[in-house]
N, CA, C and O atoms as a Tinker XYZ file with bonds, in Angstrom:
   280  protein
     1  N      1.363000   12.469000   -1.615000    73     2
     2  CA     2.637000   12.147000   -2.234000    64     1     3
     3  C      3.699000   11.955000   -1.155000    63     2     4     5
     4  O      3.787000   12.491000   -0.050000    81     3
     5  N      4.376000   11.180000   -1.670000    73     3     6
     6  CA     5.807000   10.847000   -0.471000    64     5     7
     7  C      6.781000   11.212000   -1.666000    63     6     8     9
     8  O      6.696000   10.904000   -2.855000    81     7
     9  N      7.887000   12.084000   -0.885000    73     7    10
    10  CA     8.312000   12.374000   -1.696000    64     9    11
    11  C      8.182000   13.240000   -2.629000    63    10    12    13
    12  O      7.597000   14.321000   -2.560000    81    11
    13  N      9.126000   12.439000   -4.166000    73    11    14
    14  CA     8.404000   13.444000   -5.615000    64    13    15
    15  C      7.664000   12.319000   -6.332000    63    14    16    17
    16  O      7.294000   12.365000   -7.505000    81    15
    17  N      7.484000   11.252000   -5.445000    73    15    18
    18  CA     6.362000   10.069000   -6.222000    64    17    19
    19  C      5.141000   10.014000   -5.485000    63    18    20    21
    20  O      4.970000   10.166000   -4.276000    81    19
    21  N      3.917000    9.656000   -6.831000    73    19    22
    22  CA     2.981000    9.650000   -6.584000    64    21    23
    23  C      2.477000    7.956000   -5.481000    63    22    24    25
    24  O      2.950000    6.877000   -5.836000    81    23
    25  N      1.726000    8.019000   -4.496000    73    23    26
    26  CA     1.322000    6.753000   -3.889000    64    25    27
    27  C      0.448000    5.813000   -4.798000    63    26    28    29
    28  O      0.093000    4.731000   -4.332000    81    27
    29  N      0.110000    6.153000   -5.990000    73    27    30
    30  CA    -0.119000    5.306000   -6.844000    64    29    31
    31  C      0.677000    4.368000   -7.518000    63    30    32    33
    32  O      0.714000    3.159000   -7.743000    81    31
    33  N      1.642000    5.969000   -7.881000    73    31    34
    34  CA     3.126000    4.861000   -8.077000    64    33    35
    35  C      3.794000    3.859000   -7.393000    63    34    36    37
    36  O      4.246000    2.864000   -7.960000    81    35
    37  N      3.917000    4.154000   -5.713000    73    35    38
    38  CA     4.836000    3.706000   -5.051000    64    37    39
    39  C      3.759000    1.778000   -4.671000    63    38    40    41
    40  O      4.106000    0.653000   -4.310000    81    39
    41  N      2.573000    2.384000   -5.009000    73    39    42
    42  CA     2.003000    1.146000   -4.573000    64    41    43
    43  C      2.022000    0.197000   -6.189000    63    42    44    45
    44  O      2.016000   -1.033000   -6.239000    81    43
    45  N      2.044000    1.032000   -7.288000    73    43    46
    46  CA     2.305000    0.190000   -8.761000    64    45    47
    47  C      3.637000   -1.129000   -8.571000    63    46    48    49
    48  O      3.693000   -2.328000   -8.846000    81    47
    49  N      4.648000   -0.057000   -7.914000    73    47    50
    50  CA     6.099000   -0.751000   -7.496000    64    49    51
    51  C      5.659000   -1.661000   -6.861000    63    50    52    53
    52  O      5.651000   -2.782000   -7.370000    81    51
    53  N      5.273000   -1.497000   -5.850000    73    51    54
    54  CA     5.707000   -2.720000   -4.565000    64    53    55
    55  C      4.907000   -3.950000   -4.687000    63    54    56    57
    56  O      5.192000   -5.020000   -4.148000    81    55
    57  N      3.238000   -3.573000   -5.908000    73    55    58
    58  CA     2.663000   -4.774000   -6.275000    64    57    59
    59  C      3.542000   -6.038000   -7.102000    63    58    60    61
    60  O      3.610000   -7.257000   -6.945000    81    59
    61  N      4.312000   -4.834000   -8.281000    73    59    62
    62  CA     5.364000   -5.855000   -9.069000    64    61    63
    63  C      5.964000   -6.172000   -8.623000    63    62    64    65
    64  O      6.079000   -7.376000   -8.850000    81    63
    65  N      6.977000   -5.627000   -7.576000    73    63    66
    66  CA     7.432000   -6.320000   -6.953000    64    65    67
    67  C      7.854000   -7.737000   -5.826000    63    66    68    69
    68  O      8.916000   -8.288000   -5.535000    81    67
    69  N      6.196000   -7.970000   -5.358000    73    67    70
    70  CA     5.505000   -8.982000   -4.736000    64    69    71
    71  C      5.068000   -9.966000   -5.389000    63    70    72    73
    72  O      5.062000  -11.121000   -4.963000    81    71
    73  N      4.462000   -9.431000   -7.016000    73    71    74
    74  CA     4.061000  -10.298000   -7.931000    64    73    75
    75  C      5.280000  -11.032000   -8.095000    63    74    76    77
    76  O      5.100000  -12.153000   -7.619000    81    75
    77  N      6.436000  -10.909000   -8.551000    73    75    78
    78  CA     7.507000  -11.316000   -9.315000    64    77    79
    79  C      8.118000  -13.016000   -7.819000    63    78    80    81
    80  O      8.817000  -14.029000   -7.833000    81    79
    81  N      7.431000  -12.419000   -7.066000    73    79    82
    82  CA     7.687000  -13.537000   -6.095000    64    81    83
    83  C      6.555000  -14.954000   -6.578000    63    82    84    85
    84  O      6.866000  -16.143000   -6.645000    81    83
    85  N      5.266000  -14.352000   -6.845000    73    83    86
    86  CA     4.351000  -15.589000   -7.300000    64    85    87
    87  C      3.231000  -15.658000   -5.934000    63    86    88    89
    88  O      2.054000  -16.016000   -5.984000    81    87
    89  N      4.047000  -15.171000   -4.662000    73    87    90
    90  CA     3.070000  -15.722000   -3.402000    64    89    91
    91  C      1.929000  -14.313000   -3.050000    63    90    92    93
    92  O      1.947000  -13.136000   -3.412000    81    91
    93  N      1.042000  -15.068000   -2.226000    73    91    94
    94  CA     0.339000  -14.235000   -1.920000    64    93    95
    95  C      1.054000  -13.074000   -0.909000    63    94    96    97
    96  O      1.688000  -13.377000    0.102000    81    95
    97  N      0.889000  -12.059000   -1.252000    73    95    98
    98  CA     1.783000  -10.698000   -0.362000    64    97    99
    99  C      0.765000  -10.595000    0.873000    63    98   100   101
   100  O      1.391000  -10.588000    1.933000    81    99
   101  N     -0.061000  -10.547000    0.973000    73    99   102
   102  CA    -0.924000  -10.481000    2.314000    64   101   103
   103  C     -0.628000  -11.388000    3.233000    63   102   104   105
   104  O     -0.054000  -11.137000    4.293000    81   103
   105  N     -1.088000  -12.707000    2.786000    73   103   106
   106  CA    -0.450000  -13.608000    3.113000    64   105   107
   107  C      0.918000  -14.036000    4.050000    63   106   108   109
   108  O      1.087000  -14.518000    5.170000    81   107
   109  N      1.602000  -13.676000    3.174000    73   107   110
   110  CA     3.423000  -13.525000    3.585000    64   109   111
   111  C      4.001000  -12.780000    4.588000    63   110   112   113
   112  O      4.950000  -13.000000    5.341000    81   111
   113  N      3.003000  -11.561000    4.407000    73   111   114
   114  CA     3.191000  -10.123000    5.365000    64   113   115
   115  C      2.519000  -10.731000    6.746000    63   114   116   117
   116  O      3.159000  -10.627000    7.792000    81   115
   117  N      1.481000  -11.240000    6.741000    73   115   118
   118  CA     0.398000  -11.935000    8.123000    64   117   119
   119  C      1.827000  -12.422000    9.006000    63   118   120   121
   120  O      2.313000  -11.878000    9.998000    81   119
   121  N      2.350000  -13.774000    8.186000    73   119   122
   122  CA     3.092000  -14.753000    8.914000    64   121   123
   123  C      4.297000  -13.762000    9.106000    63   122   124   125
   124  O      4.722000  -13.703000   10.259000    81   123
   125  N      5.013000  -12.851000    8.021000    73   123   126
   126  CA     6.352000  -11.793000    8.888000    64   125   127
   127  C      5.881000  -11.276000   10.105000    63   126   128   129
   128  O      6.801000  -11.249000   10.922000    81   127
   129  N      4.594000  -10.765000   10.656000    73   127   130
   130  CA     4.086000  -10.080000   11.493000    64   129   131
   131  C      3.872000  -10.797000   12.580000    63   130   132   133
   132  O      3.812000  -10.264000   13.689000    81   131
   133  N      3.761000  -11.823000   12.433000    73   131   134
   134  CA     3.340000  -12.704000   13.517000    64   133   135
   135  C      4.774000  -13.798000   14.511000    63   134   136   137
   136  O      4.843000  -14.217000   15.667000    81   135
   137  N      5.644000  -13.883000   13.360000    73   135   138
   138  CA     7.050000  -14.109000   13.565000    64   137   139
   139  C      7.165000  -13.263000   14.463000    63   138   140   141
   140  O      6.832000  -13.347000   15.645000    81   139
   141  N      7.658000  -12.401000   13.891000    73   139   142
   142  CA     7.977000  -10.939000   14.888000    64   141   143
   143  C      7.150000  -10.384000   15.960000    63   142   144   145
   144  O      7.528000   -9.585000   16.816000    81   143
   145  N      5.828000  -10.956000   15.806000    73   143   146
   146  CA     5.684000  -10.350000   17.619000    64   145   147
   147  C      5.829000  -11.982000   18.461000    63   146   148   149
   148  O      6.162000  -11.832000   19.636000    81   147
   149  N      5.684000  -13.081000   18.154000    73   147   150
   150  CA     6.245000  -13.932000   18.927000    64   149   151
   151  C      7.748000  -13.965000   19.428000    63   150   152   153
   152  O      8.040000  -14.739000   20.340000    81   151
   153  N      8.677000  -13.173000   18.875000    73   151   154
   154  CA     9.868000  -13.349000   19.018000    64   153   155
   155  C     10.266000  -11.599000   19.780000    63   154   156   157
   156  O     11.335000  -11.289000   20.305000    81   155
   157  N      8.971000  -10.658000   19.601000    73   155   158
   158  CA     8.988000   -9.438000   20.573000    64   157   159
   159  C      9.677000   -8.596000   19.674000    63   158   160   161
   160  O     10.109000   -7.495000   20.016000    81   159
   161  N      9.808000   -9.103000   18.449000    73   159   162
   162  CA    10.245000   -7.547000   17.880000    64   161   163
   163  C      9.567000   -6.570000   17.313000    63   162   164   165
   164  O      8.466000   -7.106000   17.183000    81   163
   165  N      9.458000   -5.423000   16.854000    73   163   166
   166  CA     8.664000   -4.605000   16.309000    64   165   167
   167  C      8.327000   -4.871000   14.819000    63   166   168   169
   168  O      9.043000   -5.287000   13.908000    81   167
   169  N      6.895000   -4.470000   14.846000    73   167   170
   170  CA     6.315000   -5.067000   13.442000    64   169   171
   171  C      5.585000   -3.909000   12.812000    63   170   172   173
   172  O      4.601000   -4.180000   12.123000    81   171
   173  N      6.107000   -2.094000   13.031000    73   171   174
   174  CA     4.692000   -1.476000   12.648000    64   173   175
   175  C      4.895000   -1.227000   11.492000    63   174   176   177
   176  O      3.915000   -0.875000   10.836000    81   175
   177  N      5.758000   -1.283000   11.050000    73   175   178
   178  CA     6.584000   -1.205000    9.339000    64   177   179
   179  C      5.456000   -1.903000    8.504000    63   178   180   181
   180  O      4.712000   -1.366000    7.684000    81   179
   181  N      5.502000   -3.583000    8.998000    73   179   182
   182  CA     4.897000   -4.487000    7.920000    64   181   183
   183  C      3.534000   -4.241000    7.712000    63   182   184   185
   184  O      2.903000   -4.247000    6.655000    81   183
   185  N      2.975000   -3.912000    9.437000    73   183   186
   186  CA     1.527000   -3.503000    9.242000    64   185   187
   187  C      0.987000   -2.963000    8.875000    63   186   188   189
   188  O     -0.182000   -3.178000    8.553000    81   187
   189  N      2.057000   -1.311000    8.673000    73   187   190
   190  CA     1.473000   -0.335000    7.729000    64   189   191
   191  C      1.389000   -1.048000    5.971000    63   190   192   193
   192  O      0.525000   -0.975000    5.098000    81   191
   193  N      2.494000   -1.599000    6.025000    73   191   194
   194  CA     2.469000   -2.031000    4.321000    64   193   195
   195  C      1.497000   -3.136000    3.916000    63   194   196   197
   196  O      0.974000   -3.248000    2.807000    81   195
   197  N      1.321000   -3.973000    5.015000    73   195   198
   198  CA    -0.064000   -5.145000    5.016000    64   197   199
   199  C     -1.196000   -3.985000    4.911000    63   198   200   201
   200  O     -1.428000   -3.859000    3.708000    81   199
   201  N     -1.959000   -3.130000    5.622000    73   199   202
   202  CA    -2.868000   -2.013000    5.196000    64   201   203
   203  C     -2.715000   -1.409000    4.433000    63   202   204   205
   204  O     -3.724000   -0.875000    3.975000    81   203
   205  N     -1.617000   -1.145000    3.903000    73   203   206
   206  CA    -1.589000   -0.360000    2.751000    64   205   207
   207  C     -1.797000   -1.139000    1.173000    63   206   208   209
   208  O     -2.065000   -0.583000    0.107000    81   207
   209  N     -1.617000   -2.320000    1.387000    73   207   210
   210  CA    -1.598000   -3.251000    0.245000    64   209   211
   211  C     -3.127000   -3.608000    0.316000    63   210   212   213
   212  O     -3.738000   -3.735000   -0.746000    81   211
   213  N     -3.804000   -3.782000    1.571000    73   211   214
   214  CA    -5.253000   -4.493000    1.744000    64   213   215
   215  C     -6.211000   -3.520000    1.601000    63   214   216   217
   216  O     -7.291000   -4.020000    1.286000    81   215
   217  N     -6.240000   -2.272000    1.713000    73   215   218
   218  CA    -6.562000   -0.922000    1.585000    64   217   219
   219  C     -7.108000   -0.677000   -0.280000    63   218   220   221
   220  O     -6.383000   -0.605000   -1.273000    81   219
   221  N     -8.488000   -0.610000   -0.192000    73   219   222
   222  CA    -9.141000   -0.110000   -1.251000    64   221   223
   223  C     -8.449000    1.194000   -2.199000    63   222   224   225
   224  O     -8.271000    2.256000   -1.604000    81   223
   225  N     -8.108000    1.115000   -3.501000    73   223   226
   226  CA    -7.939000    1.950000   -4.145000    64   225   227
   227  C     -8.728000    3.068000   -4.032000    63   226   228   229
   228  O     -9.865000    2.700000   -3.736000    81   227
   229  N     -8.648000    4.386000   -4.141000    73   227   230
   230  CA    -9.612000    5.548000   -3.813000    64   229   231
   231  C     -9.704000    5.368000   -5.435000    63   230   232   233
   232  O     -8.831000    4.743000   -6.037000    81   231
   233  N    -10.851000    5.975000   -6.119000    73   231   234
   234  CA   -11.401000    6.633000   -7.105000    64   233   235
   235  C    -11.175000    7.735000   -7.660000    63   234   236   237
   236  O    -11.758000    8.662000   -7.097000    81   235
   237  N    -10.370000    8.114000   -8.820000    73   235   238
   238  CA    -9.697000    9.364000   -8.797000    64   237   239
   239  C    -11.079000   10.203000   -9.343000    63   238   240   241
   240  O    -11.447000    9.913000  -10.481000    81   239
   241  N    -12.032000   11.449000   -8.434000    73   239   242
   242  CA   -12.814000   12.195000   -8.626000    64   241   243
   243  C    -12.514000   13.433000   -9.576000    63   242   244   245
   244  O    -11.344000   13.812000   -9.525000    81   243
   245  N    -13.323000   14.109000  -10.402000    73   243   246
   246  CA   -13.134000   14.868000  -11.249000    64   245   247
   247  C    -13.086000   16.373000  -10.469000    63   246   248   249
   248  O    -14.028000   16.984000   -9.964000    81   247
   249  N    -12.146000   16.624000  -10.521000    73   247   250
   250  CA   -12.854000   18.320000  -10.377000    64   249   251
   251  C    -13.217000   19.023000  -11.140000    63   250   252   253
   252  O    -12.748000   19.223000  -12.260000    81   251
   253  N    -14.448000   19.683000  -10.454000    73   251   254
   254  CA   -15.385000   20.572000  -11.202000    64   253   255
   255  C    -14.574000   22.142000  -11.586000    63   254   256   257
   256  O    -13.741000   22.746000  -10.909000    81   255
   257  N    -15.262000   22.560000  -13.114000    73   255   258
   258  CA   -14.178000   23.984000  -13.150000    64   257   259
   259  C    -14.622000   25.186000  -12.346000    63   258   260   261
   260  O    -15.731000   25.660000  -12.590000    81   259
   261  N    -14.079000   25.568000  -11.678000    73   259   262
   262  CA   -13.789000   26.554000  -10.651000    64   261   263
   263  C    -14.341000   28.138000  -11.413000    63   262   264   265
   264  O    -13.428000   28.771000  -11.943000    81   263
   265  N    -15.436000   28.630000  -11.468000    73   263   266
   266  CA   -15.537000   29.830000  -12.275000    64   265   267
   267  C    -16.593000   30.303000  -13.263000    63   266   268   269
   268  O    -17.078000   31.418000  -13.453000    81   267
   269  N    -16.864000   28.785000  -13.996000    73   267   270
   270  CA   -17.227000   28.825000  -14.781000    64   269   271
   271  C    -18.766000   29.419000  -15.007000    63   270   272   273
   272  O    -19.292000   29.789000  -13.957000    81   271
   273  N    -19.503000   29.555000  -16.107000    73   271   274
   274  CA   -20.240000   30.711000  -15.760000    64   273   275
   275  C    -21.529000   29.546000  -16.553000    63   274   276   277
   276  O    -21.238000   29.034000  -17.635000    81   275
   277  N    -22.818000   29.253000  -15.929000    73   275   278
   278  CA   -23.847000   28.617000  -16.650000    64   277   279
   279  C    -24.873000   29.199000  -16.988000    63   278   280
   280  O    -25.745000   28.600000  -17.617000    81   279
């Protein structure tokens, strides 16, 4: 969690938010990144958010009950 929001959430946001543009967000993020190191400025912001967008959903696993008696 970042914050008091969940990273499920924060990544729910920033998809709609990219959607509402129409373009590909990977895409878009490549060429901001590439702008910016031809021109020498710092890019680790976008890269984290380009990996974080290209980055496989985890699988939410069950936990087992703690105790229980079989």
């Amino acid at each position: 969690m970042i914050g008091t929001k969940k990273l499920s959430t924060i990544r729910k946001q920033i998809e709609a938010a990219i959607e509402s543009t129409g373009a590909d967000p990977i895409r878009r993020l490549e060429q901001q990144i590439a702008t910016a190191k031809r021109k020498g400025e710092r890019s680790e912001v976008l890269e984290g958010l380009q990996r974080f967008l290209s980055s496989p959903r985890k699988k939410q696993l069950r936990k087992s009950a703690a105790g229980t008696k079989t």
